[in-house]
N, C-alpha and C positions, 0 to 999 in steps of 0.2 A: 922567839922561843919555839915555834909552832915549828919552825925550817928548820931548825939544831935540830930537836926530837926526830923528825921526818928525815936528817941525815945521820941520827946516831942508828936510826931504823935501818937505814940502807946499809951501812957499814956494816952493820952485824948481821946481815940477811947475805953479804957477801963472805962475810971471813966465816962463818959456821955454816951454810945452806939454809939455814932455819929464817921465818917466818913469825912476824908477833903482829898480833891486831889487840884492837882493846876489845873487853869483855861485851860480849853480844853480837859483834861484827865480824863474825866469822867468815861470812859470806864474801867480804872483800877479798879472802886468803883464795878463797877459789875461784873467784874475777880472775885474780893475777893469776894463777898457774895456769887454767885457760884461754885467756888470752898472749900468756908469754908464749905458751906452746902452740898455739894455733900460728902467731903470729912470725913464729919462729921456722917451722913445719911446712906450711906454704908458702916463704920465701916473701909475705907481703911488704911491700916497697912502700905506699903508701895507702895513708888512713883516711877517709871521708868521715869529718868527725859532723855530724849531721844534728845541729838540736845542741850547740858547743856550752851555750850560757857563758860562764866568764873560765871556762876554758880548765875545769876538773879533770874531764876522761882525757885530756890531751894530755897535761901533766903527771894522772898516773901510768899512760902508755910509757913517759918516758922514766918515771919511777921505775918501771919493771923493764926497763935496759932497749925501747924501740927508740930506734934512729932515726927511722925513716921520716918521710914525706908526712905532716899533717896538714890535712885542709877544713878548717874548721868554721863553720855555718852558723849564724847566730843571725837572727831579725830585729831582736830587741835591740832600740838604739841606745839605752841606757848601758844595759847589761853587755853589748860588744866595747864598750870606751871601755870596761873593764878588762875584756878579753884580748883585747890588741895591747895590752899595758902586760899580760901574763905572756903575750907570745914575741913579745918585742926582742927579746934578747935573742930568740933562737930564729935562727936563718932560714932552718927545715921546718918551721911551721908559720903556712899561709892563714890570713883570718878574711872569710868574707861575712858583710852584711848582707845577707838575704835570707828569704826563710823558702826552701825546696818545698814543692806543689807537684798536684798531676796536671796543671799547665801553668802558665805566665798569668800570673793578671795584680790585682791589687787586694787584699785584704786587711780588714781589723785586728790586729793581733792585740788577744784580749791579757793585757800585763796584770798581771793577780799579786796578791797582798806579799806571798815570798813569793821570788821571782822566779826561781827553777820552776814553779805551775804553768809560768805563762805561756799559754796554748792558744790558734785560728782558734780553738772549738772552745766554747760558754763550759763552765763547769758544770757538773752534774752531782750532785749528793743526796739522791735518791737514792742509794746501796751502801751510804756510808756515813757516818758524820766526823771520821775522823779529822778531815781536812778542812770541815769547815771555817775555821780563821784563818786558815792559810791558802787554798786553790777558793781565793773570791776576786773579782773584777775592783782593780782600784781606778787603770784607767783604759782608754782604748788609744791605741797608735797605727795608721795605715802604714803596711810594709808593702815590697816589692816581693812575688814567688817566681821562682823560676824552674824548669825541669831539670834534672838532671840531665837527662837526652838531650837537651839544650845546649848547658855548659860540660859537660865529660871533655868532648873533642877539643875545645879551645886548651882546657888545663891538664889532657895528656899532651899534647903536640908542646906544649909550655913546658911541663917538668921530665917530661918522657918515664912515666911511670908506666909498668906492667902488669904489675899485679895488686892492683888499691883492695880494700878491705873495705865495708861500708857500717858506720855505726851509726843509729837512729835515738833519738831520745827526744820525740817533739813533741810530749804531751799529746798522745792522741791524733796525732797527725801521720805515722810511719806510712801507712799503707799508701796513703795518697804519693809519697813519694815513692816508692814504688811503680806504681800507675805510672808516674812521672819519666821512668827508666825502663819505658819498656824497650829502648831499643842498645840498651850499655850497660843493663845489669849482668849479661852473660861475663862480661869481663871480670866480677870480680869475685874472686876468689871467696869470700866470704859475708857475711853479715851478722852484725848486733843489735835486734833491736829489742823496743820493753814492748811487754804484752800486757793487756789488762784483766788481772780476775774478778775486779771488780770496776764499775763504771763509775768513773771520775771525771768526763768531760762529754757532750752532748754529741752524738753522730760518731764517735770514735767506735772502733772496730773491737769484736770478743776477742781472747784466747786465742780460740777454735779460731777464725777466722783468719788473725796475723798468721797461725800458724799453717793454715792451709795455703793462704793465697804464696806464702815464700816454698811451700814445698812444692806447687803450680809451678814455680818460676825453674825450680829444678835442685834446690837447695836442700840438705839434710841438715838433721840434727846434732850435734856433737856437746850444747851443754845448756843446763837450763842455768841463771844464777838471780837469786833473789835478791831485789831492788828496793825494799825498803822493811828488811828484818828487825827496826826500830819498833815497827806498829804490832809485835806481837800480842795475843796468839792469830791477830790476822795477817795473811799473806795476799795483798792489792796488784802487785803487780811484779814481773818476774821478765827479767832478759832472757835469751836466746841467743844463741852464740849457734851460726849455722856456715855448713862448705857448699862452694857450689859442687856437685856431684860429678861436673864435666872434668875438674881437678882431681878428681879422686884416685884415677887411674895410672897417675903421671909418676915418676919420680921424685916424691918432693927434697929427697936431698940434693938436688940439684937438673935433676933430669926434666926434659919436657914433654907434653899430651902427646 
């Protein structure tokens, strides 16, 4: 019933232009026209879906008409048997298991009570109690991390993508991957990641901080979209939809830097 609804949606968001979310969720109407238009604008080929879980942001990229290349990141061993079941049909989206670090090595990925929490970092509700029955440690699992700087090269020379897009959603972990890229993030085009207004998990990065270290790397702003308008009137944490700056100058209708 869920997939009829989600296709009687699409149908009528084609035949009239118009747009309907359910009451409160507004936010999602401006994900989509942000990310259609961003994704649309600079020509991005493929997505680094980074933090995938059983594979949401994948499916509504291609809700809102992206064709392209997904490469989708997931650690949790639970939660990826889900996510390879959601991308099995489609040809143009890869799923790995691993979880993206600022180097290689082994950690405890701490699986919490809903799984979308599960974060490397212990949770923290010290500035909140909304999540308390839900970002709690039920058990621990050792993953494999790896850098990006690491794998880029193998899986451009593999798909021959040019202009990938990079979306973040690791619980508390973006920056690190980052770190992780310092030597292949000029390539891409853009990024998504969530910020925290509030702290939710322990050693995770401010606001301020996501937002300087990606402007450091050379990246601007182009949208902020809030990430969990459920828990009003508090506002926890907020995406970022940013360009690299070295794109900016180019033709994006088709021209190059």
């Amino acid at each position: 019933m869920r997939t009829f609804r989600r296709q009687v949606v699409k149908i009528f968001a084609q035949v009239t232009g118009l747009n309907i979310t359910r009451k409160g969720r507004g936010w999602e109407l401006f994900e989509h026209e942000t990310l259609s238009r961003f994704l649309s604008e600079f020509h991005v080929d493929c997505v680094f879906d980074v933090g995938a879980n059983s594979g949401q942001y994948a499916t509504r990229l291609r809700e809102i008409g992206f064709r392209g290349l997904i490469i989708s990141f997931e650690p949790n061993p639970a939660v990826f048997a889900n996510l390879q079941i959601a991308a099995k049909a489609d040809t143009e989206w890869i799923t790995k298991q691993i979880a993206l670090d600022s180097e290689s090595r082994t950690l405890m990925l701490n699986v919490m009570k809903r799984d979308v929490f599960s974060s490397l970092h212990e949770p923290d509700h010290s500035e909140t109690c909304t999540f308390v029955n839900m970002n709690v440690v039920e058990r621990q699992v050792p993953v494999s991390t790896e850098t990006l700087d690491a794998l880029f090269p193998g899986l451009q020379e593999q798909f021959h993508f040019s202009r990938p897009f990079l979306k973040m959603d690791t619980q508390g972990h973006d920056l690190d991957v980052i770190v992780g890229a310092s030597k292949c993030l000029s390539n891409f085009v853009g990024l998504q990641s969530e910020l925290n207004l509030t702290k939710l998990y322990k050693g995770a990065s401010t606001f301020s901080e996501g937002l300087a270290l990606y402007q450091s790397r050379g990246f601007k702003l182009t949208g902020l979209i809030p990430s969990n308008a459920a828990h009003f009137p508090d506002l926890h944490e907020i995406d970022c939809v940013m360009y690299n700056s070295q794109f900016k100058g180019e033709n994006r209708s088709g021209g190059s830097r």
